[in-house]
N, C-alpha and C positions, 0 to 999 in steps of 0.2 A: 804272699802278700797280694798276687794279682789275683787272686779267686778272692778273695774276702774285698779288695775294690771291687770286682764285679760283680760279688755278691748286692755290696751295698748301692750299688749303681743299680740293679736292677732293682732292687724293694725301692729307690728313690722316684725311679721313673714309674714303677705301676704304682706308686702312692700319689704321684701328680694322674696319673689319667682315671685314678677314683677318683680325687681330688677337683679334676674339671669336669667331671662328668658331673657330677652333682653339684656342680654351682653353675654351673650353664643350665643345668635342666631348670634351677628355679631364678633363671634373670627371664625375663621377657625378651621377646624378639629383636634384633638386632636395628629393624625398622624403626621401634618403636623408643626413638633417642631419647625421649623426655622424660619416660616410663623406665628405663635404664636406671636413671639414678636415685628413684624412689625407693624406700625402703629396702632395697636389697644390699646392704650392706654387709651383712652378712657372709652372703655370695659372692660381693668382689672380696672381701676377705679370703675367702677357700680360693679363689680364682689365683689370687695371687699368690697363695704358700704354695699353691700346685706348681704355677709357673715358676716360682722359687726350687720347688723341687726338682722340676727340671734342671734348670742352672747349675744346681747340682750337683743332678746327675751326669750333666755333661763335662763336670771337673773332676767327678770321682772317675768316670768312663777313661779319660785321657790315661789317669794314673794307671789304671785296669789296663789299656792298650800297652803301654811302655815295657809292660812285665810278663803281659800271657801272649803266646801266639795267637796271632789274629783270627784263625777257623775257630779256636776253641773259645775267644771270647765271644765273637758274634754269636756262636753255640747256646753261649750263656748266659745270652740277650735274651734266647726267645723267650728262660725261663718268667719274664716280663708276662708272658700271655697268659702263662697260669698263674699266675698274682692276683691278676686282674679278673680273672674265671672266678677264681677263690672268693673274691673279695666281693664281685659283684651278687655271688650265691647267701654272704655270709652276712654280709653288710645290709641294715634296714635301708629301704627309700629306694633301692634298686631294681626292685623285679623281676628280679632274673630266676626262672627256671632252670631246674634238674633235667639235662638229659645226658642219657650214655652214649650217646654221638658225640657229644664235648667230650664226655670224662673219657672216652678212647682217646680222642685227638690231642688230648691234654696228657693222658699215662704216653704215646706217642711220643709227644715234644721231651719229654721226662727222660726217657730209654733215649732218644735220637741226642739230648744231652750229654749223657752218661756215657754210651758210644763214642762221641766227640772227644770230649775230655778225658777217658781213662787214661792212666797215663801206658804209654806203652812198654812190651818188658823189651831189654835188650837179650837178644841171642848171642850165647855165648859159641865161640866157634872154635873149635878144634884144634890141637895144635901140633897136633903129634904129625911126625915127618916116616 
């Protein structure tokens, strides 16, 4: 039950930081307060379900913590970064570029996962006298 929290904790949190990425790109600048509230309603909408998703993810995360040991959930945080790699490749309006310098770092964080969390065997030990 703690990996499938942490499962979901993570797709929640790399769906808010697609989620603010792209509604911050189309608000205007932060300066410009009066320009803020014009027509981009749209974008405080995403703005918000993102920051909702956080919320969250920060509720699903607890439950995730109470149940996995703690190296192997932070472990299973980072899979967040390739979410977000994924997403930003896959997903129109983003821009983002192919290269095999991420998709190393990213197969990387995948294996350094996988290492983390296997589960370990117990060794059976001897018992003859």
């Amino acid at each position: 039950m703690g990996y499938l929290a942490a499962c979901l904790s993570v797709m929640l949190v790399s769906i808010a930081q697609l989620a603010i990425k792209y509604a911050l790109s189309g608000l205007p600048p932060i300066w410009s307060i009066r320009m803020l509230w014009d027509g981009a309603a749209c974008q405080w909408l995403l703005l918000t379900a993102g920051l909702g998703c956080y919320v969250l993810s920060l509720i699903v995360w607890q439950f995730a913590l109470q149940r996995l040991a703690l190296g192997k959930a932070y472990a299973f945080l980072s899979l967040s970064y390739v979410l977000v790699w994924l997403g930003s490749l896959l997903l129109p309006d983003y821009s983002e570029h192919f290269s095999w310098l991420a998709c190393i770092g990213v197969f990387a964080i995948m294996v350094g996962v996988l290492l983390v969390c296997w589960p370990e065997r117990e060794e059976k030990t001897s018992t003859s006298s």
